[in-house]
N, C-alpha and C positions, 0 to 999 in steps of 0.2 A: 387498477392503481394500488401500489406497498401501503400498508400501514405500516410500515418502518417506521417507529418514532425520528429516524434521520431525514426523511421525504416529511413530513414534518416538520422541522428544523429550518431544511432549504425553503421549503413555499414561503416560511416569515421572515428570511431573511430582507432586508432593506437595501438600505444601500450596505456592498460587499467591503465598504472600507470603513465602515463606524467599527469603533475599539469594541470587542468582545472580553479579552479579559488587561487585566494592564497587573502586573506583578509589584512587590512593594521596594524589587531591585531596580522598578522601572524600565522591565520589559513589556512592551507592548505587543497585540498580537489583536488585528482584525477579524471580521468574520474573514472574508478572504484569507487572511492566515488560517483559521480556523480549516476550513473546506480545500487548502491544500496540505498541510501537513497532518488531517485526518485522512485525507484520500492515501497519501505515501504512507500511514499507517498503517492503515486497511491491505497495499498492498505487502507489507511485510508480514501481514497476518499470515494473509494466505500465503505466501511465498514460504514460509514455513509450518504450511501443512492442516493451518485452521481452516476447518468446513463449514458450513453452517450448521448453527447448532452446539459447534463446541462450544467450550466453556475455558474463559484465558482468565487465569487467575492472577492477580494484581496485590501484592505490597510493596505499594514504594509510597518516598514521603512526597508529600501534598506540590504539586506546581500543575502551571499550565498546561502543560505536555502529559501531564496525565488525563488531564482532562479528555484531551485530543483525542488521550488512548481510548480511552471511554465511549468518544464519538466513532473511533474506527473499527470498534469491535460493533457496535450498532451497522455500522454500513456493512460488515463484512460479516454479517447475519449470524456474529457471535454473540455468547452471552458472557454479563463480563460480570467477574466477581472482586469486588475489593474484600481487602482481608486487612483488620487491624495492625497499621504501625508496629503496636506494643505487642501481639503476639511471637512466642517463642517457636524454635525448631520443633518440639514438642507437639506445642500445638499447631503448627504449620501442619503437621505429619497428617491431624484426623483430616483436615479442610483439605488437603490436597489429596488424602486418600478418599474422602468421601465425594467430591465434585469428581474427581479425574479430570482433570481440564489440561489441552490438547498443547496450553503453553501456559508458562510460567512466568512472568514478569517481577523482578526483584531489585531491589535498590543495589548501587556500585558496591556498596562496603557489603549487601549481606550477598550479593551474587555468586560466591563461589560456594558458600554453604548451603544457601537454599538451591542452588542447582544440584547439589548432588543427594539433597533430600529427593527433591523433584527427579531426576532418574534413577534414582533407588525403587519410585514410586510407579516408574514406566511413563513418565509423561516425556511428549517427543523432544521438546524446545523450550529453551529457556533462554531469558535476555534481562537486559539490566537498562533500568531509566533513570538517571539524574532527578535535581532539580535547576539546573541551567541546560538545560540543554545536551545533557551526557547522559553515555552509557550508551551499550549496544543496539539497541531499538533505534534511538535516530541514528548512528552511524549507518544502519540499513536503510532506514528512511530517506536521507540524502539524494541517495539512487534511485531511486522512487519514481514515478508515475504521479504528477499533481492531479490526475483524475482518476477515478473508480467508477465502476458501475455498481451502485448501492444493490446489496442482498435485496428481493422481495420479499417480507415477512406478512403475516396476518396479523392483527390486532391480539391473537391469543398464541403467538407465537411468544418464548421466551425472549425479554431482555435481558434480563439480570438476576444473579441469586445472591442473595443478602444472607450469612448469618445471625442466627439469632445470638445474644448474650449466651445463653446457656446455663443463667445460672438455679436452674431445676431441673440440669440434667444434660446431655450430650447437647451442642446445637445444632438448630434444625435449620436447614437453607432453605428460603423462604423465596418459594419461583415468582420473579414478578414480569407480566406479559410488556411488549410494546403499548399495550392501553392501557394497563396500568399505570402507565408512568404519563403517558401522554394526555391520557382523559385527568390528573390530575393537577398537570403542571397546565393544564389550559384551565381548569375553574381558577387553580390561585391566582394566576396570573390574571384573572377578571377579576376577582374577590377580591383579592388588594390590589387591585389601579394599578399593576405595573405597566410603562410604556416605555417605548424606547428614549425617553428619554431619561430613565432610572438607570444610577450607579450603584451598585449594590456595597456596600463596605462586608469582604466576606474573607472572615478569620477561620470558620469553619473546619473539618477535618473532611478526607472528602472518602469515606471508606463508608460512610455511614450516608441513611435517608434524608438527612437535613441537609449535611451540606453538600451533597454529590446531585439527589434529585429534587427535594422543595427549593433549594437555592439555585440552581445550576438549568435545572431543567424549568424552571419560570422565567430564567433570567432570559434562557434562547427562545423559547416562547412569547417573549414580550420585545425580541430583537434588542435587549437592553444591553448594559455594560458591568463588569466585576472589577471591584479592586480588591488583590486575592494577597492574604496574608499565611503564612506559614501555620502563627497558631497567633495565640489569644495571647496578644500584648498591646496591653493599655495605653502606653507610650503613643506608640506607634497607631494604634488605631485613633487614638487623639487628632497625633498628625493630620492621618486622611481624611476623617472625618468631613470638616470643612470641604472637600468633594464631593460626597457621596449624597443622595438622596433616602437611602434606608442603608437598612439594618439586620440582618438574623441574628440569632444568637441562642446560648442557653443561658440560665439563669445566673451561671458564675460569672457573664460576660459582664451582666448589669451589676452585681457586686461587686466585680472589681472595678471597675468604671466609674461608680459612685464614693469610690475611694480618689480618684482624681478631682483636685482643683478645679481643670480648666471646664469639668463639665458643668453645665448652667442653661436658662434659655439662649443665653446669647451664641454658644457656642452651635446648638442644636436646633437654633429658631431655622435653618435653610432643611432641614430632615424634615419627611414627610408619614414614613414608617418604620418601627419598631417589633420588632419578632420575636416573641421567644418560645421554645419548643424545648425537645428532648427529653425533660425533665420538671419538674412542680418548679414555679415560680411565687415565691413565697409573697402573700398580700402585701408584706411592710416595704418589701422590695420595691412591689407595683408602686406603694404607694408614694414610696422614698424617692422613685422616678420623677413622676411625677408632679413631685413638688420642686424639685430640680431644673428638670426640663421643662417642665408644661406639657410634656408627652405623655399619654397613656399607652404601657406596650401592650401590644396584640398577641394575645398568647393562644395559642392553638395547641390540637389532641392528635396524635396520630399515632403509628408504631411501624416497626420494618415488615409485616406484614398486610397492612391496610395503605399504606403512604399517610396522608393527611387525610381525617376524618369529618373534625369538628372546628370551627374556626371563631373567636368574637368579633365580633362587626369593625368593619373599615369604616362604616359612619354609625351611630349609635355610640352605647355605654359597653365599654372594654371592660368587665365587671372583674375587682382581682379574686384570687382565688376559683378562677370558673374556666373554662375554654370553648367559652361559645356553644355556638349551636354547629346542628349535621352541617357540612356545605351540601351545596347545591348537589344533586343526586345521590345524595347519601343519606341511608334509611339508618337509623339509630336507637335504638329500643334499651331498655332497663329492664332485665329481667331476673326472677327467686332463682337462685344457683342450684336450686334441687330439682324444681318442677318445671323450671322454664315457661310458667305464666308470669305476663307481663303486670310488674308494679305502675304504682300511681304515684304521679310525681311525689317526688319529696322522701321518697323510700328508697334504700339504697338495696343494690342488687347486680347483678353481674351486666358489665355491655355488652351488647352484640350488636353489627355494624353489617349492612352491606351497600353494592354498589362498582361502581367498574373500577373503584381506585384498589377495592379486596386482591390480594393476589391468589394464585392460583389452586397455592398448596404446596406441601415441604415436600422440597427433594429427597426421591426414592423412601419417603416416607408414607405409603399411602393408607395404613391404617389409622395412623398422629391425622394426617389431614383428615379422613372422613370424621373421625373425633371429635376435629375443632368444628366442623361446618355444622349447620341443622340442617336437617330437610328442606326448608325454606330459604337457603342460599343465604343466612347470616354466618357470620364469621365470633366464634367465642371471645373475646381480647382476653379474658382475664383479667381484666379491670376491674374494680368495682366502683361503680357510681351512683349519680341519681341526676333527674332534671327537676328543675327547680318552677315555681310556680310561672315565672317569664320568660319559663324552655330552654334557660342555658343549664350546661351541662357540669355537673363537678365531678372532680375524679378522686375517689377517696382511698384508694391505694389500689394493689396488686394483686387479686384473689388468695395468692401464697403468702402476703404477707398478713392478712386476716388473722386474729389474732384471739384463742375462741378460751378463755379462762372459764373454770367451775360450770361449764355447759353454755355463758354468755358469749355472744359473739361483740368483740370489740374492732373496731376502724380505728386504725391508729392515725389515721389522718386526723379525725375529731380531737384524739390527745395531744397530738401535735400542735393543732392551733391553739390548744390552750397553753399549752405550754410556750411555744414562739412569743406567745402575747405579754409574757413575764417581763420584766424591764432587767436587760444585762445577758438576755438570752439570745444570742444569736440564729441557733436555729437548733433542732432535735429530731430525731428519730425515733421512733418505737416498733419494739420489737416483741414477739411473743419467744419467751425462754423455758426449756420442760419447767415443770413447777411438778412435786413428789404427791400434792393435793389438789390443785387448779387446774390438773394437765398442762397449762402453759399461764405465766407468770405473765405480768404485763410489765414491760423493761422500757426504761427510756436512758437514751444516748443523748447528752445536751448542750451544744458547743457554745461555749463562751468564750468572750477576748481575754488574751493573756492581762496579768492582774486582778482579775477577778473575783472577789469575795464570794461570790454567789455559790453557795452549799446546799448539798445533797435536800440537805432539813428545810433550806427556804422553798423552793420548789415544788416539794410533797404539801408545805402549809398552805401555797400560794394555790393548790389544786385543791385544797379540800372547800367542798361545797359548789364549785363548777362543776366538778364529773360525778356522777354515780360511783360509788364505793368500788364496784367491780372492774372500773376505766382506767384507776388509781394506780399511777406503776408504783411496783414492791419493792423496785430498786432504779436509783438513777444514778445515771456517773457521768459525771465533768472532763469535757473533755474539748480538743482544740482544734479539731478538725474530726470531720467522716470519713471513712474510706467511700470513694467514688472513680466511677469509671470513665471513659475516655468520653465521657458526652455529660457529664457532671451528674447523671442517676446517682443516688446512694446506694452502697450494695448491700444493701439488711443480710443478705445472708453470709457476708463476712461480720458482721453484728452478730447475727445471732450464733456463726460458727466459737466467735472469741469467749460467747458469754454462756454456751450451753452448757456449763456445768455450776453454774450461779447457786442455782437453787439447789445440786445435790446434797444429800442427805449420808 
């Protein structure tokens, strides 16, 4: 028998004509849709020359039919790679020079330009997918074969290669197997009660692990349904709302949503669950939710290397500021970043994770990979955290954003919440900056609503006597926004790029 995460897929399907995904144009598309316009997929794969094993590299913007593409590189024992919306020809060039993948996939408006990157590059084929239904891929599709013979894969056979962010350096493509994805999207899919009869409300981007495989890949694992939006608008996700039965999202989804009227219990009393991932979801948010709704959301730990790690209980206390505990067959330790003996709760210290959801190791990187793993099959995240005396899990920032002044080591997470806690503070960041005597300054970024009185001096006063004198940023600036990236992280290292010469001398 395939461990194809597609053989997979089919054994749950239900009945072949419940809606699989329904678009916000109100295109609808059954599993039956599903399982024929992936099969005519699959056959244009291979009909232009994809083997198993290649690797079909994908930007286009976010619709159903990509999805499909998705499912028809899985059957046609390809591995499929999304690649950022927002990246340029530039950066196209390393990702397509470093995967080699066998076809290229590119939206109508950028497909003449990235095709001629792409055979500048030696790749065979390249095609172009809409968002309604255009562009070359389905005009070949049409002619199609509505059935395929799904590739047989093993469980450690590739499915997909994720980039990493990159922002410590080149990124690294992160191999993830058919059991990676599969052994994961079947715990959440227990872990939070989805059934087939969940509508997922999903705004999602789908290039990235949240919204392509914790949302996508639980959704066909629980035979459920999607109502799939473009991107993240409030309006609009209002509208559907009243449909849906949950929710993912990242942290900006619940901010701006909390800036709507109509949300309330009354609106949210038929919702079941609430997601948030990708990035830190700030307590006041949790708690601003909640007072709102009556919902507490469920925030979970994961990264594009691990899938989902750690989860807060579907019944139990959704604690803010925490992300739960390991799931179910995920071993998660807190370990000294020097000697890698394991601490005692309450100490913070780097995580390491493993478990079937860990992927494999970075493409054609096999020295980086042996690096991140231990001898004992954990995985490094570069996290740094701690668990707390009731075993949930906190995550106190980045190991690179560690923050080590006059020989102390500082968590800018800890500054941060003291800081967030300010009244007129929206939200902050802290950075470490060279300092000419501290080695690195302790710098805070602090976004407030326009209007705002609140100065540099109130800040620094509001801090003395909660932090230890060495915690205390040297310098704070006001300001109206973060820079962040396509999944709402903050990018400290365009912070700390703007601000590295602060302290020179």
């Amino acid at each position: 028998m395939s461990d194809n995460l597609f053989a997979l897929v089919r054994q749950r399907i239900g009945t072949p004509g419940k809606l699989f995904i329904e678009t916000s144009d109100g295109r609808r598309f059954t599993y039956a849709d599903m399982l024929d316009l992936s099969a005519r997929l699959a056959h244009v794969l291979t009909s232009r020359g994809v083997q198993t094993g290649d690797r079909v590299a994908v930007q286009v913007e976010k619709s159903a039919e990509a999805i499909m593409l998705y499912l028809a590189c899985l059957r046609a024992g390809a591995v499929y790679l999304p690649l950022n919306t927002a990246y340029t020809l530039a950066e196209l060039e390393y990702f397509i020079g470093d995967a080699e993948p066998r076809m290229v996939v590119a939206s109508p408006r950028n497909g003449a330009a990235l095709g001629q990157l792409a055979s500048r590059l030696g790749v065979s084929a390249t095609e172009t997918l809409g968002t309604s239904g255009d562009g070359s891929l389905m005009e070949l599709a049409r002619s199609m074969p509505a059935d395929f013979a799904d590739v047989a894969r093993s469980k450690d056979d590739l499915a997909a290669i994720l980039y990493t962010s990159g922002t410590t350096g080149r990124s690294k493509g992160a191999m993830l197997t058919h059991w990676n994805l599969a052994s994961n999207a079947l715990t959440l899919e227990e872990y939070w009660r989805f059934t087939a009869d969940d509508l997922l409300l999903h705004a999602l981007p789908i290039f990235h692990t949240h919204g392509l495989f914790v949302a996508t890949n639980t959704i066909l694992m629980a035979n459920a349904s999607m109502l799939f939006l473009p991107k993240l608008d409030a309006d609009e996700m209002m509208r559907l709302m009243p449909r849906a039965t949950c929710m993912m999202g990242v942290p900006t989804f619940y901010v701006r949503l909390l800036q709507e009227p109509r949300l309330n219990r009354e609106t949210t009393a038929h919702m079941r669950l609430f997601v948030s991932g990708s990035a830190p979801l700030l307590a006041e948010t949790h708690r601003a939710w909640s007072e709102r709704t009556g919902h507490a959301i469920l925030e979970r730990y994961g990264m594009t290397e691990t899938n989902m790690s750690t989860s807060n209980p579907y019944d139990g206390d959704r604690v803010p500021g925490t992300v739960g505990f390991p799931l179910p067959g995920v071993e998660l330790r807190v370990v000294d970043p020097e000697s890698g003996a394991a601490l005692a709760d309450g100490e913070v210290g780097m995580i390491e994770v493993k478990g079937p959801n860990v992927f494999k190791g970075y493409w054609r990187m096999p020295e980086k990979t042996a690096a991140e793993f231990k001898p004992d099959g954990f995985f490094i995240t570069g996290d740094l955290g701690k668990i707390d005396e009731r075993g949930y899990v906190h995550i106190v920032g980045r190991g690179k954003d560690l923050v080590i002044t006059g020989g102390y080591n500082v968590y800018p997470k800890e500054v941060e919440t003291e800081i967030d806690s300010i009244p007129g503070v929206v939200e902050s960041a802290v950075i470490g900056v060279p300092h000419p005597d501290f080695g690195e300054g302790v710098t805070a970024v602090v976004v407030v609503p326009p209007g705002s009185t609140l100065t540099e001096k109130d800040v620094l006063s509001r801090l003395e006597g909660r932090l230890a004198k060495f915690k205390q940023p040297k310098r704070v600036f006001l300001t109206q926004e973060l820079p962040r990236n396509t999944m709402g992280k903050v990018q400290k290292n365009v912070l700390r790029e703007q601000h590295k010469d602060l302290y020179a001398k």
